[in-house]
VEXRO-263048 format. One line per 4 residues: number of its first residue (from 1); their letters; for each residue x negated, y, z negated of C-alpha. Coordinates in Angstrom, 2 decimals. Layout:
# VEXRO-263048
NUM> a> X Y Z ~ ...;
This chain:
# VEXRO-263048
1> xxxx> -37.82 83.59 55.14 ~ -34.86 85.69 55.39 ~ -33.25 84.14 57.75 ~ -33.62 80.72 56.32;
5> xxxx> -31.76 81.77 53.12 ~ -29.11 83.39 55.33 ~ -28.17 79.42 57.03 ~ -28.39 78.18 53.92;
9> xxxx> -26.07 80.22 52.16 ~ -23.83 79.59 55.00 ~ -24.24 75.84 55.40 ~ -21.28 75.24 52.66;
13> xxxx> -18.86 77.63 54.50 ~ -19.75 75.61 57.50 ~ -19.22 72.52 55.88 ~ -15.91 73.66 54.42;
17> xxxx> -14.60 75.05 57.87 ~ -15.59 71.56 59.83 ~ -13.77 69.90 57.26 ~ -10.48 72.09 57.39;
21> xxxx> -10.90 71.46 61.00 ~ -10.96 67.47 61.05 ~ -8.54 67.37 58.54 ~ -5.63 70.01 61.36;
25> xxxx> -6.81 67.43 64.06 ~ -5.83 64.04 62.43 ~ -3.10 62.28 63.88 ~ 0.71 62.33 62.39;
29> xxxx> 0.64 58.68 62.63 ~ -1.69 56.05 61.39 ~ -3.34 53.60 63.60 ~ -0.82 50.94 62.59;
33> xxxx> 2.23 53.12 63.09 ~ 0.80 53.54 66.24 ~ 0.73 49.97 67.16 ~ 3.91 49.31 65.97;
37> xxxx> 5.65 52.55 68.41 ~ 3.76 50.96 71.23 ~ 5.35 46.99 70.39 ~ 8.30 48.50 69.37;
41> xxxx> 8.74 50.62 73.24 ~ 7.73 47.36 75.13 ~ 10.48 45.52 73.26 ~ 13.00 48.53 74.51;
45> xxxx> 11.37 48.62 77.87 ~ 11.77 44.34 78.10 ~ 15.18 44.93 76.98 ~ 16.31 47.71 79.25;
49> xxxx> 15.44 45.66 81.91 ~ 16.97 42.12 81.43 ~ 20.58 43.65 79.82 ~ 20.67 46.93 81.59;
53> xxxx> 18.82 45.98 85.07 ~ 15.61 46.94 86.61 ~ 16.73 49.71 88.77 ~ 17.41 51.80 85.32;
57> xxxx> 14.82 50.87 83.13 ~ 11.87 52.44 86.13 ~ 14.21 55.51 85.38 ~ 14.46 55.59 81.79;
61> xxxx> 11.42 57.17 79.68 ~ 10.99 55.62 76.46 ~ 8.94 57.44 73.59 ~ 8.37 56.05 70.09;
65> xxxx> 7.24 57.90 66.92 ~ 7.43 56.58 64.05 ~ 10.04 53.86 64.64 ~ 12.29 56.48 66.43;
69> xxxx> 13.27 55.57 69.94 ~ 13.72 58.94 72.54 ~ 15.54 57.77 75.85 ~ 15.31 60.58 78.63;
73> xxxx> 16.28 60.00 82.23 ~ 19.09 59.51 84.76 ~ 21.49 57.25 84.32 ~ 24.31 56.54 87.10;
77> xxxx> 27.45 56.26 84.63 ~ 28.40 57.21 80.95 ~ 28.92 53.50 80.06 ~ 25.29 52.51 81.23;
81> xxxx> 23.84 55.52 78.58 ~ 25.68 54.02 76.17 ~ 24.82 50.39 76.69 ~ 20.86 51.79 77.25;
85> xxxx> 21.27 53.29 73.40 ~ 23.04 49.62 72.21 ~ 19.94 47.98 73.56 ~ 17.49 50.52 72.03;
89> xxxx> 19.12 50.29 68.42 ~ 19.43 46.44 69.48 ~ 15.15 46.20 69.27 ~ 13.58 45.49 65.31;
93> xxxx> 11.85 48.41 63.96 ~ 14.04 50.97 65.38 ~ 14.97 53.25 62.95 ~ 17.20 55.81 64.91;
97> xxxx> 18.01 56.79 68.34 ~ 18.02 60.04 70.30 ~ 19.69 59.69 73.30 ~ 18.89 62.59 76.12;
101> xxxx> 19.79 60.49 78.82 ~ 21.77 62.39 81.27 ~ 24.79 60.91 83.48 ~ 23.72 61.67 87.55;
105> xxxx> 26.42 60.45 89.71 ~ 25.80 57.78 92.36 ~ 25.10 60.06 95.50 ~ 27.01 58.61 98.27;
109> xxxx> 25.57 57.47 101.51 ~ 26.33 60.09 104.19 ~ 29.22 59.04 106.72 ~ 27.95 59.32 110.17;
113> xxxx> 30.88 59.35 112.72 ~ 31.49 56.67 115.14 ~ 31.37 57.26 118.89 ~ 34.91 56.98 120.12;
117> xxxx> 35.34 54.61 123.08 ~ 36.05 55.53 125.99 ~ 38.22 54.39 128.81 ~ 36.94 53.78 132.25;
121> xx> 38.12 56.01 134.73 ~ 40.16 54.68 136.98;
């Protein structure tokens, strides 16, 4: 009988602490935020790729939250992260831009020397 008093006396501190717990879990962002960060990153994505090419936009990461576009990644020039942020700002919905892409230059193709000819003895 003891024991039975002792979980229920403890059942609304239980109750309490599984609430305080789902409440610290819930998301930042409501399901329709959500939905609109994930249209709002294919629109980038789509973009990226038609004005900026298809070779950049498999390097560029794009993260949404809350109508705020993050671009991380290479880039080959200082022009192309600045047209990749045009295009971002470009999309509807976007409400700001952090740009972390980072300018790697185009690594050259390495010279291998050509056999001299030679003359034929004579």
């Amino acid at each position: 009988m003891n024991n039975r008093r002792t979980v229920l006396a403890a059942t609304p501190v239980l109750l309490v602490l599984g609430l305080a717990l789902a409440v610290a879990c819930r998301p930042n962002q409501t399901l329709e935020g959500q939905t609109k960060d994930a249209g709002i990153k294919a629109q980038v994505k789509a973009k990226l790729a038609s004005d900026v090419g298809a070779a950049t936009v498999t390097a560029i990461e794009v993260n949404v939250t809350n109508g705020v576009v993050t671009l991380a990644g290479p880039v080959h020039s200082d022009e192309e992260k600045q047209k990749a942020e045009a295009v971002a700002r470009g999309v509807e919905g976007v409400r700001g831009v952090n740009n972390a892409l980072q300018v790697m230059p185009i690594e050259s193709a390495p010279v291998t020397p050509q056999p001299t000819p030679t003359m034929p003895a004579i």
